[in-house]
N, C-alpha and C positions, 0 to 999 in steps of 0.2 A: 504494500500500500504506500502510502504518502511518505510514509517512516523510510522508504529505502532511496527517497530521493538524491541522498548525500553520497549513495554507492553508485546509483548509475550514470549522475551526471557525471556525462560527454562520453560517454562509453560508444556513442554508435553516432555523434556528431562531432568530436575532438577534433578532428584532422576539417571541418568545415569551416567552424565559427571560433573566433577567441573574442571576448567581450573583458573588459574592465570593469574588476569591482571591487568593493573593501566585503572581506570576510567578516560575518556575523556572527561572533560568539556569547551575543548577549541572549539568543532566542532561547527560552524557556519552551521544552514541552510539556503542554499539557493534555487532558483527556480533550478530544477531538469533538466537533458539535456533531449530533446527527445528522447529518447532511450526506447528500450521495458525493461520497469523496471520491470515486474512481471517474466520476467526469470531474471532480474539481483540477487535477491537474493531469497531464502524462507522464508516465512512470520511467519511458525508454526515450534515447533520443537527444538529451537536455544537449543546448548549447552550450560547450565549454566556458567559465570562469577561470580569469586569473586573477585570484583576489591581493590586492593590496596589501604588504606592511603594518600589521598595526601601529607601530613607530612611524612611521610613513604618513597613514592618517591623523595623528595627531599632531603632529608639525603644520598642517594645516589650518588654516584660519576658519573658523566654528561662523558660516555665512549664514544667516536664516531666510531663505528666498520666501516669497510671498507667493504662492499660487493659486490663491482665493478668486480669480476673476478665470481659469482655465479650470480647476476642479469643482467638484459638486460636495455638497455638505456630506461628510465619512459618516454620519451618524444609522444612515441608509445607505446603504450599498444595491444599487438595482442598476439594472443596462437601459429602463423605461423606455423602451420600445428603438434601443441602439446597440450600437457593440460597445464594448465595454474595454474599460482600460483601468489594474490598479497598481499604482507605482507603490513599493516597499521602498523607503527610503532611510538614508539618517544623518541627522546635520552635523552626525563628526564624520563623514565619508565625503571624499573627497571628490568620488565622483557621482555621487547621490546631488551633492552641490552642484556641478559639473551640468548635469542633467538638464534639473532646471532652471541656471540659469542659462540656458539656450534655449530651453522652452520658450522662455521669457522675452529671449532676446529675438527668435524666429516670430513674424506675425502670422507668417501663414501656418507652422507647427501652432502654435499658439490657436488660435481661430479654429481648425479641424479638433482640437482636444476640448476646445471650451463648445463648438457648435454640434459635431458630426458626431462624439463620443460623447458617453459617459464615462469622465474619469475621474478616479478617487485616488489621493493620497493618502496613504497610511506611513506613519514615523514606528520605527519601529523601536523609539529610545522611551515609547509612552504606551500605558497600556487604555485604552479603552471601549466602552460598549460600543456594538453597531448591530443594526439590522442587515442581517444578510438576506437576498431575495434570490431564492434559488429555483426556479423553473415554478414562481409563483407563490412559493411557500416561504415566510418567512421566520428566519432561526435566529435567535439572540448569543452573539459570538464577541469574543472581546479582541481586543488584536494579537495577543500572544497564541492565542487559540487558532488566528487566522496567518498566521506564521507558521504555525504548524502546520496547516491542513496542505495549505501551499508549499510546503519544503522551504522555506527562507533562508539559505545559507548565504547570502552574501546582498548586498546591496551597491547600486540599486536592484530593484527585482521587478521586473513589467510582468502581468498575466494580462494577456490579452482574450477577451473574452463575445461572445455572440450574444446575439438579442435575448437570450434566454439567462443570462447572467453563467453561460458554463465558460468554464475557461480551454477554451483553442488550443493555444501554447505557451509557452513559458519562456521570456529574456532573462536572465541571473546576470545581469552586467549593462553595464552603461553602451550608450548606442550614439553614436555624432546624428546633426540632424535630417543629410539626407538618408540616413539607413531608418532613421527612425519614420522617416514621408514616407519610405519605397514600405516599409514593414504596415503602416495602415494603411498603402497603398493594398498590400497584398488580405490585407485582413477585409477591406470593400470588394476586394476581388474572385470572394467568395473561389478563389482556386482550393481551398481547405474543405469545403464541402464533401463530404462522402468519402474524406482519408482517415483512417483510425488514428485516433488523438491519443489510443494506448499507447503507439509503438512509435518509433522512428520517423514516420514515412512523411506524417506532416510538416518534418521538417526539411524534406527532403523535397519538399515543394517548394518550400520556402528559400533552400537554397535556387533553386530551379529560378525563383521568381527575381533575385535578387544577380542572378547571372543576366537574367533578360533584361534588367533594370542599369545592370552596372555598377551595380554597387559591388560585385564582387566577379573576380575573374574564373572562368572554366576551369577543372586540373583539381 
């Protein structure tokens, strides 16, 4: 289940993707919500992280970005009738910062996250409640809980998610802004449609997609 996330990230996408992240040793598990966790994430697959130096992170300057005009209140978590997007972040990571402020800085990333998406920030240096809205049902989850369910080892951590609040696929690492266009490019482009979100394969579209886009080279 969700628990073996930390063994098989990059087992069968390693040699695809390397993403930048600061590693999360603060995440507390705890007992999991009931919620149908095998759609919450995939299990095979993950795109590699190479997480950061904690020494590293901390030499860093503690930024507090503001992203109140691009996310929606975490208090609810729903896709309301969009695809969904939820950043795991934390304001000692260096590229948790990093992230948003290109968010910030991009208008047109900017505008697609605040119009086209529903997206929620969750910190993961704070615990608190939220409504999760899961194919309609809503479960009362706090955020250490929701770190769990999702595997959080490292931050940032994007779950990209369909109109039904399930989650597609999983980024564990920071993303410059046209990987992150081309990536909700791909997630409007319903090419994920009908690929098992269990295994590898969806990601393997995703590199497909990202070859046709140019953000990454064939080989």
């Amino acid at each position: 289940m969700i628990k073996t996330f930390s063994k098989v990230l990059g087992l069968l996408m390693a040699a695809l993707f390397v993403f930048a992240g600061c590693e999360d040793k603060t995440v507390v598990t705890e007992n999991k919500a009931q919620i149908i966790q095998e759609e919450a994430v995939v299990e095979k697959g993950k795109i590699e992280t190479h997480a950061a130096k904690k020494e590293e992170t901390k030499k860093m300057p503690s930024i507090k970005y503001d992203l109140s005009e691009v996310v929606q209140d975490n208090s609810k978590i729903s896709s309301n009738g969009k695809y969904g997007l939820i950043i795991f972040s934390s304001a000692s990571c260096e590229y948790s910062n990093k992230l948003k402020g290109e968010i910030l800085e991009n208008e047109k990333l900017k505008t697609r996250l605040s119009d086209d998406f529903s997206t929620f920030s969750l910190s993961v240096d704070s615990n608190k409640m939220h409504s999760l809205d899961h194919q309609g049902e809503m479960s009362q989850v706090d955020t250490k809980t929701l770190t769990d369910i999702y595997g959080i080892q490292a931050t940032p951590t994007l779950i990209f998610m369909d109109k039904e609040t399930k989650s597609i696929f999983v980024v564990p690492g920071y993303m410059d802004p046209k990987q992150f266009e081309a990536t909700l490019d791909f997630v409007e482009s319903k090419r994920w449609e009908g690929v098992n979100r269990q295994t590898g394969d969806i990601y393997k579209e995703l590199k497909q997609f990202y070859i046709k886009e140019g953000i990454i080279k064939e080989g």
